[in-house]
C-alpha positions as CSV (number, residue, x, y, z in Angstrom):
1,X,267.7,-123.8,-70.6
2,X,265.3,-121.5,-72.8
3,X,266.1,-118.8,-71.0
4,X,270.2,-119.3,-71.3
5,X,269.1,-119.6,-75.1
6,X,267.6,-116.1,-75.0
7,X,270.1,-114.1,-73.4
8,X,272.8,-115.4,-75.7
9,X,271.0,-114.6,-78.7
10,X,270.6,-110.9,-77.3
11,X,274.1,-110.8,-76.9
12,X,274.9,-112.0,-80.4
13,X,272.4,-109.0,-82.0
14,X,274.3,-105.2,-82.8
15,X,274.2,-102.7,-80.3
16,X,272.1,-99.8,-81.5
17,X,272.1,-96.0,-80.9
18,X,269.3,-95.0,-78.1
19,X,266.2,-93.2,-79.8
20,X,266.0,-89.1,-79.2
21,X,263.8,-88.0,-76.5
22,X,259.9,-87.4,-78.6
23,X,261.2,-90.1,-82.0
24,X,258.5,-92.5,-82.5
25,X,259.8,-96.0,-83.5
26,X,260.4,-96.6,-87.0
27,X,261.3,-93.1,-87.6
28,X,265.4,-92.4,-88.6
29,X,266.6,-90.2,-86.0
30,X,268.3,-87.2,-87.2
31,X,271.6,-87.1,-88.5
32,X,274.2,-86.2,-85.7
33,X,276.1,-83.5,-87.4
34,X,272.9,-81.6,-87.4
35,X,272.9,-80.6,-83.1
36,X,276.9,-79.1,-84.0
37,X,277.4,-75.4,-83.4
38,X,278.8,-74.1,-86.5
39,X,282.5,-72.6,-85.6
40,X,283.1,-68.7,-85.9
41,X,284.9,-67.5,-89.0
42,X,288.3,-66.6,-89.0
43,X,289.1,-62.7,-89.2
44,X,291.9,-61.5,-91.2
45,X,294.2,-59.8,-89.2
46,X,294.2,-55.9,-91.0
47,X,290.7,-56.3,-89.7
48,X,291.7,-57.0,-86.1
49,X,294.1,-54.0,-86.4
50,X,291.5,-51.4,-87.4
51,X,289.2,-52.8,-84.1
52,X,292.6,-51.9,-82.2
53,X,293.2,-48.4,-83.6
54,X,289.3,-47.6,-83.2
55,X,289.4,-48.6,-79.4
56,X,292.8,-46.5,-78.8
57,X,291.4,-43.5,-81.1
58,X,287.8,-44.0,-78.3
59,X,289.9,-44.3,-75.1
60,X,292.3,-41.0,-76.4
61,X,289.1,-39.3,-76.7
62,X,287.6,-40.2,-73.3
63,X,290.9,-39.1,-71.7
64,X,291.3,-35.5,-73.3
65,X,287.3,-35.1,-72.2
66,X,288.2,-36.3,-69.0
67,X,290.9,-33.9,-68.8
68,X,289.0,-30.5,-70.5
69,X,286.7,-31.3,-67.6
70,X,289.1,-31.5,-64.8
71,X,290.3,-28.2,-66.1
72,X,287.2,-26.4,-66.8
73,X,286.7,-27.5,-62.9
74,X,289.7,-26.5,-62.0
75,X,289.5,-22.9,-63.4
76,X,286.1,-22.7,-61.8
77,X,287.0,-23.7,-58.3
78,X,289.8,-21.1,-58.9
79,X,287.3,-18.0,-59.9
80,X,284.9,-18.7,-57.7
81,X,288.0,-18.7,-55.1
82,X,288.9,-14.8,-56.0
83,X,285.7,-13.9,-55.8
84,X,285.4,-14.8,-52.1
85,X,288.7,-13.7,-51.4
86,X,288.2,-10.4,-53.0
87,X,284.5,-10.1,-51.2
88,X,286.1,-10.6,-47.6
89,X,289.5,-8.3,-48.5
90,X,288.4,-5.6,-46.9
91,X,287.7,-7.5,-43.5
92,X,290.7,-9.6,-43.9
93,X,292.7,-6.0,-44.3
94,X,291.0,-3.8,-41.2
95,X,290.7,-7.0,-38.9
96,X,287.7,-7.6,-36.6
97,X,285.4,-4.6,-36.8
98,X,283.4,-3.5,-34.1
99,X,280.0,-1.7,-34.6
100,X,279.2,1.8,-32.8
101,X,276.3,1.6,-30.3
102,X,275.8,5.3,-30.7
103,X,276.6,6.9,-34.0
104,X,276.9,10.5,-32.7
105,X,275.7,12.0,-36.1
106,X,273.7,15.6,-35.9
107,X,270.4,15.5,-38.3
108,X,270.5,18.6,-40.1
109,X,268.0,20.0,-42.2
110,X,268.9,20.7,-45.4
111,X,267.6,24.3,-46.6
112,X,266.0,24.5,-49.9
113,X,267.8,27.6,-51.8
114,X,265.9,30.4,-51.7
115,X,263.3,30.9,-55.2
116,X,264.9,33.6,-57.9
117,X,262.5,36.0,-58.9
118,X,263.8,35.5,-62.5
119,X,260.9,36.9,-64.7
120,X,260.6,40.2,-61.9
121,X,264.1,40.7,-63.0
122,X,263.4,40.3,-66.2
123,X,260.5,42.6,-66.2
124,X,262.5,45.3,-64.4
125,X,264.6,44.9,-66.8
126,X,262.8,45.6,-69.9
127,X,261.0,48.3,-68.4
128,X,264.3,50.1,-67.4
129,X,265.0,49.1,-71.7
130,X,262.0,50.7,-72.5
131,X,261.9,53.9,-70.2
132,X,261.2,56.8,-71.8
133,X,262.9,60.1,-69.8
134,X,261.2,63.7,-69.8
135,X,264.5,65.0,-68.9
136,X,266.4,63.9,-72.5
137,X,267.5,66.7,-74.3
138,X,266.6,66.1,-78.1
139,X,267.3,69.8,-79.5
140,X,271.0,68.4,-80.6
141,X,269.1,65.3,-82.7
142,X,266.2,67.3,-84.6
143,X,266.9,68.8,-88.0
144,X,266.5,72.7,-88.0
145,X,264.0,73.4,-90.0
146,X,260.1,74.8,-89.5
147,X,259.1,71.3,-88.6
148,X,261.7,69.8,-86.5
149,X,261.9,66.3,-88.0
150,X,264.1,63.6,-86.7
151,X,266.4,60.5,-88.1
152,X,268.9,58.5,-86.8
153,X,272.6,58.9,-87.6
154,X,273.1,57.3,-90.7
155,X,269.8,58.2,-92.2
156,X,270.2,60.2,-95.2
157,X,267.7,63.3,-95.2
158,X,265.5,62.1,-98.6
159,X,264.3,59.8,-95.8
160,X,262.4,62.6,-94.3
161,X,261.7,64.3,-97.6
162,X,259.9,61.1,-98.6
163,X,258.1,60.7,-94.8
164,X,257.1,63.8,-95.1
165,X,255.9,63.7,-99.0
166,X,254.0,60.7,-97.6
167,X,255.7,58.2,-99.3
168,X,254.9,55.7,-96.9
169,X,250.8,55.0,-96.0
170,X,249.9,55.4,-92.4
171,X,249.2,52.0,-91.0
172,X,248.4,52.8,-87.9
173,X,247.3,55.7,-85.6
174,X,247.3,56.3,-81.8
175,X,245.4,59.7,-80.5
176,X,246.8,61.3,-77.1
177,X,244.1,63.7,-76.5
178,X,242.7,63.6,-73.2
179,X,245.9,61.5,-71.8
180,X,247.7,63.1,-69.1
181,X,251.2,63.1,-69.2
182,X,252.3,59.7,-67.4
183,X,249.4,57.7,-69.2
184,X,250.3,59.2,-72.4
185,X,253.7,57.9,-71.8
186,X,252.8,54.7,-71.3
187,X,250.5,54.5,-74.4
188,X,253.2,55.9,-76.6
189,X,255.8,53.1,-75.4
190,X,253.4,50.2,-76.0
191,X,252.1,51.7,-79.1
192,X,255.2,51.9,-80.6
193,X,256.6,48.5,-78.9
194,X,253.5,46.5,-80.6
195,X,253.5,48.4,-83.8
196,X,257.3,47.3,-84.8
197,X,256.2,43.7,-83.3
198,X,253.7,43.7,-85.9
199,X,256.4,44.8,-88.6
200,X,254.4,48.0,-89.3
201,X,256.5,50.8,-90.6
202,X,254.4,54.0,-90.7
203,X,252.4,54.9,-88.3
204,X,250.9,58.7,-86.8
205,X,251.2,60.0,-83.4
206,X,248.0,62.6,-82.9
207,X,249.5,64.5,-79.4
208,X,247.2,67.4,-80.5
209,X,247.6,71.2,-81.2
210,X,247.3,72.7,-77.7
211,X,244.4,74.4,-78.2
212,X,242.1,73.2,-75.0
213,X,245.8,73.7,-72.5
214,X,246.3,76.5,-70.9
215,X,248.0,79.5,-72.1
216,X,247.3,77.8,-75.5
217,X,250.1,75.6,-76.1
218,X,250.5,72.6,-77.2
219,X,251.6,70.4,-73.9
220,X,252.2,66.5,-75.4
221,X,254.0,67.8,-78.6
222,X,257.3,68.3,-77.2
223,X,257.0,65.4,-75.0
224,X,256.2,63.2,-77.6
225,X,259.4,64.1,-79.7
226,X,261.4,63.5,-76.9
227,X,259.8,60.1,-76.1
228,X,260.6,59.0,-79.3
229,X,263.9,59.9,-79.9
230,X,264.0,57.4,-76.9
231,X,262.3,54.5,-78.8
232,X,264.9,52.8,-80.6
233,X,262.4,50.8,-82.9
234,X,262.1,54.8,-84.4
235,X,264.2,55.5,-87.5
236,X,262.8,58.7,-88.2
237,X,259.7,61.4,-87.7
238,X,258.4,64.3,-89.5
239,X,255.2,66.6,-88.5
240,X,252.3,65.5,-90.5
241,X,250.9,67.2,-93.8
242,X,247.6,69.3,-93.3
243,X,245.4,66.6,-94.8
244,X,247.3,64.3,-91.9
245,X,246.8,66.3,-88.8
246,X,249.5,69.2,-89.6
247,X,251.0,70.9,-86.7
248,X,249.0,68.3,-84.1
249,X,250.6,65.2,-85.2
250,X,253.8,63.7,-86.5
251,X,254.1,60.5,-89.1
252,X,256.7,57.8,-87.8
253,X,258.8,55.8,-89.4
254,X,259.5,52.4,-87.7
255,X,262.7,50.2,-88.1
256,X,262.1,47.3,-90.8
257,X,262.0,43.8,-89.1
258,X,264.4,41.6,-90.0
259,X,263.5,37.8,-90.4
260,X,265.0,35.4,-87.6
261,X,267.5,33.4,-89.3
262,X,266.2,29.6,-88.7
């Protein structure tokens, strides 16, 4: 009977919430609203619109890549295709080609050209410039006086007077005694050659009086004058003064140098 009493006391008491997992008795258990997620907040809709138009403005952009790369492809696969097509033209155009087991070629040597002798040419050259003949006739080109002098066409005769007055200093001298007639020559034509090089313009020519020669005459004099008549760097002569070598000499006058033009 007590325990009939019990069980319908129990039944008569509230029913109450069960206790949270870890809530010690006596504590209040946390309010319920409180384990709620809270709900997302609404977007206006010209804010869903701009999402739109940024994903269409992202996918347009994608595309036109996608394509610039299909076409930069594209043209590369198309160059690269000349290339080998242009490489094997040749081939394609002759058909199969068949290499020769024997080429059948001649080796031939090839000659070197023979060497030009270009400075003897030269030098034969100037020498046949610088000749001097015994066999010119210089009677029509000396003036007729007592001392045969000589100047070139175009050279008035004070020139003489004034070589022979000694208006121009002797500068340089070159003595023929003792020369015979090939060596003196020679000397005269370098003499002369060098003195005009060195821009001299009066020089004397001692070829001697004769005395020593045989029969007593004078053997270079004549010689001499014809020799440089020959000498185009001569513009004149005239037979020295007494105090210069007189009869056994003449005093030259050499052709100014003119200064190369740069």
């Amino acid at each position: 009977m007590a325990s009939q009493r019990a069980a319908a006391k129990a039944a008569q008491r509230p029913l109450q919430p069960p206790r949270p997992h870890g809530t010690a008795a006596g504590e209040a258990a946390p309010p319920a609203a409180a384990h709620r997620r809270t709900p997302p907040t609404k977007r206006r809709a010209s804010e869903r619109l701009t999402q739109l138009q940024d994903l269409a403005t992202v996918a347009r952009r994608l595309r036109e890549a996608q394509e610039r790369a299909q076409a930069e492809d594209k043209a590369r696969r198309e160059a690269a295709a000349r290339q080998e097509a242009e490489r094997h033209l040749f081939s394609r155009s002759v058909g199969a080609v068949t290499p020769l087991r024997n080429p059948n070629l001649a080796r031939l040597r090839r000659h070197q050209p023979p060497p030009l002798p270009v400075q003897h040419w030269l030098d034969e050259e100037r020498v046949l410039m610088e000749s001097i003949s015994d066999d010119f006739d210089v009677s029509t080109l000396l003036d007729t006086d007592d001392q045969l002098s000589f100047r070139r066409p175009g050279v008035g005769v004070e020139v003489t007077q004034r070589l022979r007055a000694g208006h121009w200093s002797i500068q340089r001298q070159l003595d023929l005694h003792g020369l015979r007639v090939d060596e003196a020559r020679e000397a005269l034509g370098e003499f002369i050659r060098q003195a005009h090089k060195a821009g001299l313009r009066c020089v004397r020519v001692v070829h001697g009086k004769g005395l020593g020669s045989p029969g007593r005459s004078p053997v270079l004099k004549s010689r001499v004058q014809r020799w440089l008549v020959q000498k185009s760097e001569v513009l004149a002569f005239v037979q020295a003064r007494p105090i210069d070598g007189g009869a056994g000499a003449l005093v030259v006058l050499l052709q100014p140098v003119h200064p190369r033009k740069r």
